[in-house]
N, C-alpha and C positions, 0 to 999 in steps of 0.2 A: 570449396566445401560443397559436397553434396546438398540436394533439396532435402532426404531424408533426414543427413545431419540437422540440417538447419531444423527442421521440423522436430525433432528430438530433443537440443537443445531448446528450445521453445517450450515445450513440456516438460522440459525439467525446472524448472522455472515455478517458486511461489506467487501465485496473482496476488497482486494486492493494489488497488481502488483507495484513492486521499480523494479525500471529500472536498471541498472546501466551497464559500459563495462565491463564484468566479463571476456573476453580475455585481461585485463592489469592490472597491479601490485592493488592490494587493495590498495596499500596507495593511490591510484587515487581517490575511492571512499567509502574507511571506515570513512569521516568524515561526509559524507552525509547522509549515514546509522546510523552513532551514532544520527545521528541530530533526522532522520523522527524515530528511535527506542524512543528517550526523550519522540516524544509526542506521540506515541505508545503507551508505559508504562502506562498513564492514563487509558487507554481505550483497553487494550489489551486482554481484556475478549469475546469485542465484535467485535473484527477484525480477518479475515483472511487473510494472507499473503501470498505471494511466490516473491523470488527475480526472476527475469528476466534477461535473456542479452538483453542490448543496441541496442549490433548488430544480430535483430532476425528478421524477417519478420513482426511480430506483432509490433514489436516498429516501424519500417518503417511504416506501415499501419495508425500507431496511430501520425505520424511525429514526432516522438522525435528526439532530436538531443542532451540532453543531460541528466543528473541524474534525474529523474521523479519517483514520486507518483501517478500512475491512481488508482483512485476507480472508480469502477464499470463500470472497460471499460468504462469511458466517462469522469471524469471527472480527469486532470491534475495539478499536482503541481511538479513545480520545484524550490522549498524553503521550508522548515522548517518550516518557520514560516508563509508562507498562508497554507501549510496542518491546522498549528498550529488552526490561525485564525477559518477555515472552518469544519473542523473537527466534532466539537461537534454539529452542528447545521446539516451536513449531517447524524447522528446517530439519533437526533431528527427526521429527515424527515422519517426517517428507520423505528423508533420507535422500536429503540434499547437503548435507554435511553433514 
């Protein structure tokens, strides 16, 4: 595949940043991660990801105080199941599906 493709691919792509405290024990936050990975899995063709720490300057900037899903720097989920809800209809606006 071309560099171009790849780079294309790559911007097609919704960013989306999981929050979580990755200075304490995983079991603190491996059930939130299975959670926002479930509806991930759907749609994982057209998502880009990177986990974050909680405790970083950017999560301060963005005010989290606790396990968070932003996409696209701006928009907030802290449940599973509003990522769930919201999801498909922020890929629609994307016009990524």
């Amino acid at each position: 595949m071309s560099d171009l493709k790849q780079e294309n691919m790559q911007i097609d792509k919704l960013k989306v940043d999981i929050y979580v405290p990755l200075n304490v024990c995983s079991c603190q936050w491996e059930q939130f991660m299975n959670l926002v990975f479930t509806v991930f899995t759907k749609y994982n063709k057209f998502i880009k990801f990177e986990t974050k720490s909680l405790d970083s300057e950017k999560a301060r900037k963005l005010n989290l105080d606790g396990n968070s899903v932003v996409v696209d720097n701006k928009r907030v989920f802290t449940t599973s199941y509003a990522l769930n809800k919201d999801l498909p209809e922020i890929l629609k606006e994307k016009g990524l599906i």
